[in-house]
C-alpha positions as CSV (number, residue, x, y, z in Angstrom):
1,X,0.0,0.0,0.0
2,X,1.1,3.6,-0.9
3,X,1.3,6.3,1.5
4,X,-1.0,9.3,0.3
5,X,0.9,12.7,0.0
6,X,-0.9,14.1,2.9
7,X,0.6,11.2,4.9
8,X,3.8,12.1,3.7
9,X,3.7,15.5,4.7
10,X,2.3,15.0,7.9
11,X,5.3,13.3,9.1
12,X,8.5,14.3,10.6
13,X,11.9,14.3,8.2
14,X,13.6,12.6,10.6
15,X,11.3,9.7,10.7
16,X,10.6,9.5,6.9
17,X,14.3,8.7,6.6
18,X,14.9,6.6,9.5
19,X,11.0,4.7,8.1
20,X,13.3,4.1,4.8
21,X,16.6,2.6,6.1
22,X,14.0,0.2,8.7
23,X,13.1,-2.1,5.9
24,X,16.9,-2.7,5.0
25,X,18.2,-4.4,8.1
26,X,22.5,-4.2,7.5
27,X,22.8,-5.1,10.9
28,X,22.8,-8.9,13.2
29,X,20.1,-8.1,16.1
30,X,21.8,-8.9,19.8
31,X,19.9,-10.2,22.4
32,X,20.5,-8.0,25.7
33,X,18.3,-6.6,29.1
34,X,20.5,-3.4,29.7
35,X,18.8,-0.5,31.2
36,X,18.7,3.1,30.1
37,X,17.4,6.0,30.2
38,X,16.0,8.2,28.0
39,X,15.2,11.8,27.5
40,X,13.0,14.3,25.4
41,X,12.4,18.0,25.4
42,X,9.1,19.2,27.7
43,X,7.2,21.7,26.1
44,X,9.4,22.8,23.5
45,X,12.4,23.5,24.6
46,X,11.5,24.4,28.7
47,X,13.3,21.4,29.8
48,X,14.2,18.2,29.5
49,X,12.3,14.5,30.9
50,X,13.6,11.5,32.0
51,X,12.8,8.2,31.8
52,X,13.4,4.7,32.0
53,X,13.8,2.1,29.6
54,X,15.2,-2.0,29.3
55,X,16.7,-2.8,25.7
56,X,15.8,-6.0,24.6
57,X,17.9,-6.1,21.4
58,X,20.0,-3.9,19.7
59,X,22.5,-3.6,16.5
60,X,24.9,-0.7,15.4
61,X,21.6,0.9,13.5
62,X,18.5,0.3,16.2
63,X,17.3,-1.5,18.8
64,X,13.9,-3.0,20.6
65,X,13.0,-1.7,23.6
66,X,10.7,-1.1,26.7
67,X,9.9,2.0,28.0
68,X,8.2,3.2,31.4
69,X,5.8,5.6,29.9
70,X,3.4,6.0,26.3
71,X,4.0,9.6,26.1
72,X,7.4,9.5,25.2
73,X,7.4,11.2,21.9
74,X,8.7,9.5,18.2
75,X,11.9,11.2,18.7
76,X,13.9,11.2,21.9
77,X,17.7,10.0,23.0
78,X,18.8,7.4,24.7
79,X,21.5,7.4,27.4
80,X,23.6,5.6,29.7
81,X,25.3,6.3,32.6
82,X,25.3,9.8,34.2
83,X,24.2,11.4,30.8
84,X,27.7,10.4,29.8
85,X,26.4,8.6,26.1
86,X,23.7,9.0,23.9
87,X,22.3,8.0,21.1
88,X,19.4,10.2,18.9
89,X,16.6,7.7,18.1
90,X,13.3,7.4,16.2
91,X,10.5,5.6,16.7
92,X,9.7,2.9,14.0
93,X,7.4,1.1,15.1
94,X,5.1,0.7,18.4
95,X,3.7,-2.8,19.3
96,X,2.5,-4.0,22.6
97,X,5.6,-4.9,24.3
98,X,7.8,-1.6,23.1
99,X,8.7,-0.3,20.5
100,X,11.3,-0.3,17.8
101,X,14.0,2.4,16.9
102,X,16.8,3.5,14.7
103,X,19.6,5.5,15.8
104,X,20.1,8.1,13.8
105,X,23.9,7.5,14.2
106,X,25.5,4.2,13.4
107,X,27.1,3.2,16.5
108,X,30.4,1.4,17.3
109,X,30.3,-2.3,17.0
110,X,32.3,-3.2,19.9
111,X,29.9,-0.9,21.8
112,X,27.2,-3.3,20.7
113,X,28.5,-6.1,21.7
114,X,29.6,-5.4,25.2
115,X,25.7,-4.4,25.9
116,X,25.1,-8.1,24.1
117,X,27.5,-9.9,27.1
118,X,26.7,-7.9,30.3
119,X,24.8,-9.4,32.2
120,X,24.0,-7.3,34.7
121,X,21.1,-5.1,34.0
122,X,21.6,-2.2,35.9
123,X,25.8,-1.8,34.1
124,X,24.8,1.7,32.7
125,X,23.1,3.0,35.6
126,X,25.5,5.0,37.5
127,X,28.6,6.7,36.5
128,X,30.7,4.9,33.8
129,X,33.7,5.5,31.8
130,X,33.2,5.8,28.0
131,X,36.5,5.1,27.0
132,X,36.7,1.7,28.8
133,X,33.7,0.7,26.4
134,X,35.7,2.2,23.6
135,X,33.5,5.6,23.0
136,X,34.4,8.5,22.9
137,X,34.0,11.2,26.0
138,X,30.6,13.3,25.4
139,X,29.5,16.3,27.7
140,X,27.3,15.6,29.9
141,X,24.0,17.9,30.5
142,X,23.7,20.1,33.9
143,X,21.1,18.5,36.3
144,X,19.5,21.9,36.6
145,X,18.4,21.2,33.4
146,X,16.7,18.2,33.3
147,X,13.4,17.0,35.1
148,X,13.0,13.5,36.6
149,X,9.3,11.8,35.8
């Protein structure tokens, strides 16, 4: 089936690209539970929420995953640690049990598959060390400027 124009239009650029790549999958699936957070502007751009959410699978281009909360928009980031990593993602697609989202940034294969062999859950909860996981060092964002839900 064809999406009408109006469809087309009514939809985000971001996601008509990342709705593109989904159906060209370059990338093995991993089995892992690793939880995350993740994080999406409030209100435009008057703050920032926080979530939680359990990756179920993931490759360098996307991942599966559960989230705490339905009104988590199509387009949010996904972090670990202390705000230490993130990853830009878009919703694909929503089912039942989570939903399904490509990063818009491939992401490093080793990366991938340390979250694949950890076994503990709760890895990238606290403070971690990007380098030891072979990433590079990002900024992380000022707690005045983020809003726990």
């Amino acid at each position: 089936m064809q999406s009408s124009r109006s469809d087309i239009n009514s939809v985000n650029y971001l996601t008509r690209i990342a709705r593109e790549d989904a159906n060209r999958r370059q990338f093995e699936r991993r089995d892992c539970h690793i939880n995350a957070g993740v994080m999406y502007s409030n209100k435009g751009v008057r703050g920032l929420v926080i979530g939680k959410a359990k990756l179920l699978n993931v490759s360098e281009g996307g991942a599966f995953l559960h989230v705490n909360t339905p009104d988590i928009p199509q387009h949010f980031v996904l972090y670990f640690g202390e705000f230490q990593y993130h990853i830009a993602c878009v919703t694909i697609i929503l089912k039942e049990k989570g939903r399904g989202v490509s990063f818009l940034k491939e992401q490093p294969t080793e990366f991938i598959d340390i979250l694949s062999r950890i076994s503990d859950p709760n890895e990238f909860i606290g403070r971690i060390r990007p380098t030891i996981y072979g990433l590079p060092e990002l900024p992380t964002i000022p707690q005045k400027y983020v809003s726990q839900k």
